[in-house]
VOGURO-530757 format. One line per field, with one value per residue (C-alpha): residue number from 1; chain; x, y, z. Coordinates in steps of 0.02 Angstrom, whole numbers. Example, Ala and Ser with C-alpha at 12.3 -4.5 7.8 and 13.67 -1.06 7.14 Angstrom:
2
nr	(1:2)
kette	(A:A)
xx	(615:684)
yy	(-225:-53)
zz	(390:357)
//
This chain:
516
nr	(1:2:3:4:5:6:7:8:9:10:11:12:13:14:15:16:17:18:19:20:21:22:23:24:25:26:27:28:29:30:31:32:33:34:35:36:37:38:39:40:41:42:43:44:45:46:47:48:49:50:51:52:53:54:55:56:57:58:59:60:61:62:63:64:65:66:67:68:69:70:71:72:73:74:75:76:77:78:79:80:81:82:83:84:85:86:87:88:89:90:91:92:93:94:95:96:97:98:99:100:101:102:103:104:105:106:107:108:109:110:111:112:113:114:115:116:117:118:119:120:121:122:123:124:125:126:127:128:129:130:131:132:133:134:135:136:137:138:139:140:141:142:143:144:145:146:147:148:149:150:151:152:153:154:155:156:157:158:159:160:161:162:163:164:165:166:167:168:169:170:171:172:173:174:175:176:177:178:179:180:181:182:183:184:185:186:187:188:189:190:191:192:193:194:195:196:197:198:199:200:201:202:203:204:205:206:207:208:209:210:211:212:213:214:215:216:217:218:219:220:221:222:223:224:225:226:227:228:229:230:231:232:233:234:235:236:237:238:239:240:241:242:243:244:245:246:247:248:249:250:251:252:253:254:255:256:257:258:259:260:261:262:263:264:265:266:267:268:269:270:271:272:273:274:275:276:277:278:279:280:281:282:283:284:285:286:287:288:289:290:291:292:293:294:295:296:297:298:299:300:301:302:303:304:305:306:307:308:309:310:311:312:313:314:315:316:317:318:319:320:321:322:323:324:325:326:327:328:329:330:331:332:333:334:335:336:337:338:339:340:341:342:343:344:345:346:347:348:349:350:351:352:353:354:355:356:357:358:359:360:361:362:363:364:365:366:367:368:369:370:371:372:373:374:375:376:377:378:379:380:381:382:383:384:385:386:387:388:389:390:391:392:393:394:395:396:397:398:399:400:401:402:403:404:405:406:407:408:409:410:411:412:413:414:415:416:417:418:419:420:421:422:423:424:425:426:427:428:429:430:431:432:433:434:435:436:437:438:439:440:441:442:443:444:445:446:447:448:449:450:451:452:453:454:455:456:457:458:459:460:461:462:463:464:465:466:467:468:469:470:471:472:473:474:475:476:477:478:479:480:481:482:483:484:485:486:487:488:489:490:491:492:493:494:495:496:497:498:499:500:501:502:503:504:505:506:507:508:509:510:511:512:513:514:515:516)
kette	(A:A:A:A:A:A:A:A:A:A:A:A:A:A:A:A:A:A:A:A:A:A:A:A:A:A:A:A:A:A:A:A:A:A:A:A:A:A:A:A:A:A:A:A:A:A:A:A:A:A:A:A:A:A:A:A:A:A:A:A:A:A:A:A:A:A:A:A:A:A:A:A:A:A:A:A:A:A:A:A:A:A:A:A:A:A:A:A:A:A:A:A:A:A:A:A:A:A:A:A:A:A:A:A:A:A:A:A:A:A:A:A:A:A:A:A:A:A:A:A:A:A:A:A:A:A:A:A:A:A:A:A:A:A:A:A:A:A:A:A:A:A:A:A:A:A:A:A:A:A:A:A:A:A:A:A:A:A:A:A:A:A:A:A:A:A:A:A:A:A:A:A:A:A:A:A:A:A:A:A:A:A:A:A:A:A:A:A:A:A:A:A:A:A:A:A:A:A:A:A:A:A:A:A:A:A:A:A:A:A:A:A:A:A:A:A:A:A:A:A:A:A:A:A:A:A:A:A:A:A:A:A:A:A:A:A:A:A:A:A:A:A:A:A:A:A:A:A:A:A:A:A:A:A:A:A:A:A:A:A:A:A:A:A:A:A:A:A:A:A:A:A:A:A:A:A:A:A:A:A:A:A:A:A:A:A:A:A:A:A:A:A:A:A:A:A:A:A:A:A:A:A:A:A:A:A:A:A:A:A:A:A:A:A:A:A:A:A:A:A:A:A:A:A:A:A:A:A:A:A:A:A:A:A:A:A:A:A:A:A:A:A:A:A:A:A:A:A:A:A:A:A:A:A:A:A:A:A:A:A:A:A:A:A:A:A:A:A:A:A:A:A:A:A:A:A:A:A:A:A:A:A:A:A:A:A:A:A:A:A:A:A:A:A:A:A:A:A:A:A:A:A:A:A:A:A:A:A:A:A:A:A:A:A:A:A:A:A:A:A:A:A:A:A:A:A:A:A:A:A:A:A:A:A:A:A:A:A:A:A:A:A:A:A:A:A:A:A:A:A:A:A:A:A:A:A:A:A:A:A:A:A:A:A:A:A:A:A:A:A:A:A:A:A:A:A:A:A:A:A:A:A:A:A:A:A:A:A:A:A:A:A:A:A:A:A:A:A:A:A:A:A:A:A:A:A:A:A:A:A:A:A:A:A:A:A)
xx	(1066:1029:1172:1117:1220:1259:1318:1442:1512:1323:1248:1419:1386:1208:1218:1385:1279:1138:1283:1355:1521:1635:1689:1862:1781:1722:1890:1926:1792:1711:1815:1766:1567:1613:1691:1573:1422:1522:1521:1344:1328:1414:1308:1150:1241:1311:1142:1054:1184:1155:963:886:847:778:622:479:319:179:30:-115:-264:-355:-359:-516:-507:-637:-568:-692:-860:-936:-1081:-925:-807:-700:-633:-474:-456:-543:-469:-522:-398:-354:-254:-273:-322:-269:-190:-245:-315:-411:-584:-538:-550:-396:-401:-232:-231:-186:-5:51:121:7:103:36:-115:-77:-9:-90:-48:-232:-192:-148:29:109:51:66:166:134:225:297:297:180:230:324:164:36:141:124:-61:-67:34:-83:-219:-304:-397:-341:-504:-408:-337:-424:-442:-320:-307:-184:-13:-75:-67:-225:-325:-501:-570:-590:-414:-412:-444:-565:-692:-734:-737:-919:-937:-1040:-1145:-1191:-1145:-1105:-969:-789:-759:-583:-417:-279:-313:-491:-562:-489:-599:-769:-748:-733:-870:-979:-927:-858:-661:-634:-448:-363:-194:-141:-8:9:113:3:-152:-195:-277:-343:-442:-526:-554:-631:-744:-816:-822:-701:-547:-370:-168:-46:74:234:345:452:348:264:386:351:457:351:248:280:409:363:468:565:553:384:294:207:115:-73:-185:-372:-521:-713:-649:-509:-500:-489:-344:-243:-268:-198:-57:-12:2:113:226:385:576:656:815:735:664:777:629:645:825:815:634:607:447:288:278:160:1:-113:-258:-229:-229:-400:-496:-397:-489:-446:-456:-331:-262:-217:-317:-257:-383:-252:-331:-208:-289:-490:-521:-433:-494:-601:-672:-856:-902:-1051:-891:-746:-889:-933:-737:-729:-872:-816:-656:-735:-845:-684:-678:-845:-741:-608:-473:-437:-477:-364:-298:-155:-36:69:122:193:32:-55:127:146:65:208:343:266:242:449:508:367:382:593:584:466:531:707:628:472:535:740:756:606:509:665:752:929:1083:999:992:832:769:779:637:740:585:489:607:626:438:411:561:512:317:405:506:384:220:226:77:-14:19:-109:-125:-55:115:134:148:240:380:369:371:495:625:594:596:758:849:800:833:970:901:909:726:705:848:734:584:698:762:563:521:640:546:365:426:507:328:246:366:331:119:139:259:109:-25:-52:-152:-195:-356:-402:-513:-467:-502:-582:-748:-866:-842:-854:-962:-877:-818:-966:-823:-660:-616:-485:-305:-315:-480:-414:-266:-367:-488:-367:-272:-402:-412:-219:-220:-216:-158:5:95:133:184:323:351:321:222:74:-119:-295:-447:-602:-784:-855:-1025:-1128:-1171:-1310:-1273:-1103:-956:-854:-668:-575:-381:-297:-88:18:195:318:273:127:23:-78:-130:-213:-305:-343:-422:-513:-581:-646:-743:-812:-871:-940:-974:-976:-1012:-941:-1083:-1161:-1191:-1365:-1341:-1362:-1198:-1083:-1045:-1006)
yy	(759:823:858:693:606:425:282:200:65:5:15:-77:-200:-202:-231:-363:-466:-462:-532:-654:-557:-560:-402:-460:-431:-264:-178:-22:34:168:309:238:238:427:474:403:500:659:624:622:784:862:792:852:1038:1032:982:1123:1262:1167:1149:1265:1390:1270:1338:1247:1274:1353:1265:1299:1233:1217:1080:1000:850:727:579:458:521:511:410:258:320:352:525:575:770:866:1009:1155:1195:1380:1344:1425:1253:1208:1065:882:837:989:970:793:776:690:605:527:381:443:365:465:631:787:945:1027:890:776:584:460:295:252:246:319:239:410:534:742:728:822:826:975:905:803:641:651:594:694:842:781:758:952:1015:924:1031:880:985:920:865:790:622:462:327:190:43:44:62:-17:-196:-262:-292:-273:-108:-151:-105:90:189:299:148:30:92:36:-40:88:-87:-160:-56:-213:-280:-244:-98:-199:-110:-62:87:79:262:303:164:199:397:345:234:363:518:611:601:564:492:438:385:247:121:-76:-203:-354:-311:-144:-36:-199:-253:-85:-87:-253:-243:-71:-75:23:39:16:-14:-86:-24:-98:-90:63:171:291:351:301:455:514:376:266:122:-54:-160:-95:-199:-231:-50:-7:173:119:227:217:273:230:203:151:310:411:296:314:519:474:357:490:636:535:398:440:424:509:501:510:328:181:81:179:118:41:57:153:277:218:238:372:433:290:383:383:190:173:157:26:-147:-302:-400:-537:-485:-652:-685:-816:-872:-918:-1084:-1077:-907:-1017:-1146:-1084:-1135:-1002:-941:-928:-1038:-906:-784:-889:-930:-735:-701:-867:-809:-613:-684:-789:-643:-554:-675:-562:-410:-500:-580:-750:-828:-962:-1088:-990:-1081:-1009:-1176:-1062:-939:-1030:-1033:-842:-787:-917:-828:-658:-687:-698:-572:-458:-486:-460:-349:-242:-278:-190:-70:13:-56:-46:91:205:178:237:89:74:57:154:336:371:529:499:586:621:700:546:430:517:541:347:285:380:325:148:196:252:222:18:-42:77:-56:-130:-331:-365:-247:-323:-485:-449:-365:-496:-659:-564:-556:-721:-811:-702:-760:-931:-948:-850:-776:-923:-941:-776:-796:-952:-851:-736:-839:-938:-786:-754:-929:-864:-703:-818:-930:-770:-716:-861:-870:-698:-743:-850:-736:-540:-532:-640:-657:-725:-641:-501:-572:-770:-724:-572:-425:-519:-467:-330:-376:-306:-342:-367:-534:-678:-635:-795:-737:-555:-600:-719:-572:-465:-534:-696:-580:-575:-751:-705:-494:-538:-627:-490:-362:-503:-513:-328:-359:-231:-271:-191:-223:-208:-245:-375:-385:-391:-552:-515:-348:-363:-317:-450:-371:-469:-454:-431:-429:-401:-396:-264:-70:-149:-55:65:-129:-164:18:-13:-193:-118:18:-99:-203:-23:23:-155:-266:-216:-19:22:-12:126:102:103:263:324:459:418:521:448)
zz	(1011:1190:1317:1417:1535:1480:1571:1435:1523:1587:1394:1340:1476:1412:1232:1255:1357:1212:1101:1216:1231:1377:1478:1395:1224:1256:1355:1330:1192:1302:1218:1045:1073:1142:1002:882:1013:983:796:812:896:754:600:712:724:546:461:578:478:311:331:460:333:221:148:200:56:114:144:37:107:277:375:488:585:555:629:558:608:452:419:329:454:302:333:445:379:257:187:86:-64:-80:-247:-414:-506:-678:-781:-853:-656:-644:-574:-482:-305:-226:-70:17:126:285:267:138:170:144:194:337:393:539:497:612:520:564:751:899:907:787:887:854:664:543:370:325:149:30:-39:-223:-300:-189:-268:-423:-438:-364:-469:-625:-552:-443:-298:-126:-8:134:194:219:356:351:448:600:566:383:468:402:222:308:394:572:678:635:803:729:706:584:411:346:172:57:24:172:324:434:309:272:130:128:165:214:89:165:188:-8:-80:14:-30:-223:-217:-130:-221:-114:-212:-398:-372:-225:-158:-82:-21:-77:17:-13:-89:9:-130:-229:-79:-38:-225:-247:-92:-108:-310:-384:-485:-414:-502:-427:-535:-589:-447:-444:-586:-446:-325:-157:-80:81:96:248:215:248:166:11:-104:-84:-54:-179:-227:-250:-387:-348:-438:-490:-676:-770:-870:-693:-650:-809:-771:-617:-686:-822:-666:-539:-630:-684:-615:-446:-388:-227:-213:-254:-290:-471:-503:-669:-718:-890:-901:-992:-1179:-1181:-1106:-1032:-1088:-1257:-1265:-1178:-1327:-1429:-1460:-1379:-1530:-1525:-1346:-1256:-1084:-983:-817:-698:-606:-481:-416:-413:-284:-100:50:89:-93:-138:-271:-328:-364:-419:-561:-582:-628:-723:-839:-847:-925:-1032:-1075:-1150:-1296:-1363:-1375:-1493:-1360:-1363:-1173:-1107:-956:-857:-738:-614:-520:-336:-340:-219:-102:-135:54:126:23:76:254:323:186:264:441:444:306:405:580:498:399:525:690:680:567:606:430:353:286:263:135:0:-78:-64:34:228:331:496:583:546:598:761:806:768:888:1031:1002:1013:1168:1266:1184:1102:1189:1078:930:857:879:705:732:887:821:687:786:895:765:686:809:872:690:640:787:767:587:574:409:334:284:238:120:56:33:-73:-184:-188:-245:-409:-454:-428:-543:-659:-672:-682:-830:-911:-902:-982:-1121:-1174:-1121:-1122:-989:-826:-745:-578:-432:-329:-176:-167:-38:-18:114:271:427:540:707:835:983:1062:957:999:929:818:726:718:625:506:463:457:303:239:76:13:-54:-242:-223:-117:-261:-372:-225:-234:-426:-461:-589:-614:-569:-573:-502:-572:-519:-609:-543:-376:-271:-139:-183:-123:-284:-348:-387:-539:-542:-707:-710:-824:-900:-804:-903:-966:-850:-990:-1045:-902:-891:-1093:-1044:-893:-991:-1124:-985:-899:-1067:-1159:-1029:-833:-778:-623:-482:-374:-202:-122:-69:-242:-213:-325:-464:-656)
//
């Protein structure tokens, strides 16, 4: 801490008034908040003997700022990997959504709020891939401060669907899924809190997990809300994103999200290739029918499930009787959950054992400090909703949506005790138009997050989910969700390989880049 001068008694004064206490309440505590300060002082100069000769890895590749000026506006850095490269991910291109940690490249968060960080390490799972022999090409755009599932907020400029320019390519993991559907990355990284690789990956035509929650460490990606982040995998193919899976998943002590959760089986890739005969398909109706879906694609999904029964599964009728209720559930455990977790704690969190990132945490609260008009629209709100509704609920409906949501798993439990696999679409319209202008808060917000309806659910349950294109409407790709039971995430990879191989081949853009 910094040898500033403080004014106790006018910051007691200060914060007693915020809690309605009396000057009576508050007497004589100005040696206790300067003992605690001095306490502080100490931890800063004891961790700077403990860790100021940490090592710090040296970075091995160079770094160039693109910063979106691409012809998708896709790219934030490209980087040129020095590395010796060797192992099961050797020859892939890897690119990381520009809110995961790369050692060495600047973190933006998709805006301009984070200004000047850089990581001195790569996320757990960024590591991981690397160290599988995955070549490192640079980061990705992401949408601002990841508060949005279509590609329109990011500072950099829209990023441009790979199949009609003027649309959404879906985010908030939107630069990763127009680079794999262009090919210009064979595997990509990204981050999940309602639907954010699965909406990329529906609208621009490729392959994304979801996986189980807690099975990729999330260590070094920025926090959300923790018991909803989740570590997206993203790829043209299923096969690519099992190579992925089979690099990255696999216990830390440094995430708590892993407490508890067992590692897969075996290697998804060698399950790829088993037949689907009697597999159990349930079409979830509750996920058909919302208020804005396209009848042209509900049908699509309807029929690719159906289509299923040809490669030996038996197809189904799925219930899940809160699905439609899950983006009510979602919305206060989000917005308090977040509020605490990017906006009170500095992306950090709280009362776990995780790894802390004290660098982070310090460059985000003095961007807030000085620098919160630079929030985009959506944070703003949600900081703002979420003070407001905390203070006037008095947690009590967040501790609703909480326990709404141990139902929804429960329902979700029990569709998949009769069924191995769920069906329903990714997201209920086609990419919608981009924004050409400045556009009323109200219609922001709705474009912003009009695709979560049927992803947002199982960022609550934890349950795993793919997307997969199913076909092309007006030349636009149709995304089909599958879930799953918890660990049964090589099941989902097996059933999308089956449809990539039998039935649907991933799509190629018009621009003819992409690479099989």
């Amino acid at each position: 801490m910094t040898a500033a001068k403080h004014n106790d008694a006018d910051e007691i004064a200060r914060v007693a008034e915020r809690f309605h206490l009396g000057a009576d309440d508050v007497a004589g505590i100005e040696m206790a908040v300067g003992n605690s300060r001095r306490t502080y002082g100490r931890i800063e100069a004891l961790a700077e003997v403990v860790f100021g000769t940490e090592t710090v890895p040296a970075v091995d590749w160079t770094v160039e700022r693109i910063g979106g000026a691409d012809e998708h506006h896709a790219w934030m850095y490209r980087t040129e990997d020095r590395r010796t490269l060797a192992g099961p991910l050797a020859g892939a291109r890897l690119v990381v959504k520009d809110s995961i940690a790369v050692a060495g490249v600047p973190m933006t968060l998709g805006g301009d709020f984070l200004r000047d960080f850089v990581p001195a390490r790569s996320a757990l799972a960024v590591e991981r891939a690397l160290d599988a022999g995955a070549e490192l090409v640079g980061t990705a755009v992401c949408e601002d401060l990841c508060y949005s599932g279509s590609s329109f907020t990011s500072v950099t400029g829209a990023v441009l669907n790979p199949y009609d320019q003027t649309r959404s390519a879906g985010g908030s993991s939107s630069g990763c899924g127009v680079l794999l559907a262009t090919g210009e990355a064979d595997l990509a990284l990204g981050t999940d809190l309602g639907g954010s690789v699965r909406n990329p990956a529906a609208w621009s035509g490729i392959t994304a997990l979801k996986p189980t929650f807690g099975l990729v460490p999330y260590t070094g990606a920025v926090a959300t809300e923790f018991s909803m982040d989740h570590l997206g995998l993203m790829a043209r193919t299923a096969r690519d994103v099992a190579r992925l899976l089979d690099a990255v998943a696999g216990y830390s002590d440094s995430d708590p999200r892993q407490a508890g959760v067992p590692a897969l089986e075996g290697p998804a890739v060698e399950t790829l290739d088993e037949g689907l005969g009697g597999l159990r398909i349930g079409i979830v109706d509750d996920g058909f029918g919302w208020a804005g879906s396209d009848p042209r694609l509900d049908a699509m999904v309807r029929a690719a499930a159906l289509s299923l029964a040809g490669l030996g599964a038996k197809v189904g009728a799925a219930s899940v009787p809160l699905h439609k209720q899950a983006t009510d559930i979602h919305a206060p455990i989000s917005c308090e959950g977040g509020l605490a977790t990017v906006f009170e704690q500095g992306t950090q969190g709280a009362n776990h054992l995780g790894v802390y990132d004290g660098e982070l945490a310090r460059a985000f609260g003095e961007a807030l400090e000085t620098g919160a008009a630079r929030l985009p629209l959506n944070a703003k709100a949600s900081l703002i909703a979420g003070t407001i509704l905390r203070a006037e609920s008095k947690g009590r409906v967040l501790a609703l949506a909480q326990r709404l949501r141990r139902v929804l798993r429960a329902q979700y439990d029990a569709a998949l005790a009769e069924h191995d696999v769920l069906v329903m679409p990714t997201c209920p319209m086609l990419p919608h138009r981009l924004p050409t202008g400045p556009l009323p808060p109200a219609e922001h917000q709705r474009l912003a997050f009009q695709m979560h309806d049927n992803n947002c659910a199982t960022n609550l349950t934890g349950h795993p989910a793919l997307s997969l294109p199913c076909g092309l409407i007006d030349g636009l790709p149709v995304g089909m969700l599958l879930v799953a039971r918890p660990m049964q995430d090589a099941l989902l990879l097996n059933v999308a390989h089956q449809i990539q191989t039998h039935l649907f081949a991933c799509p190629t853009p018009p621009s003819g880049r992409a690479r099989s």
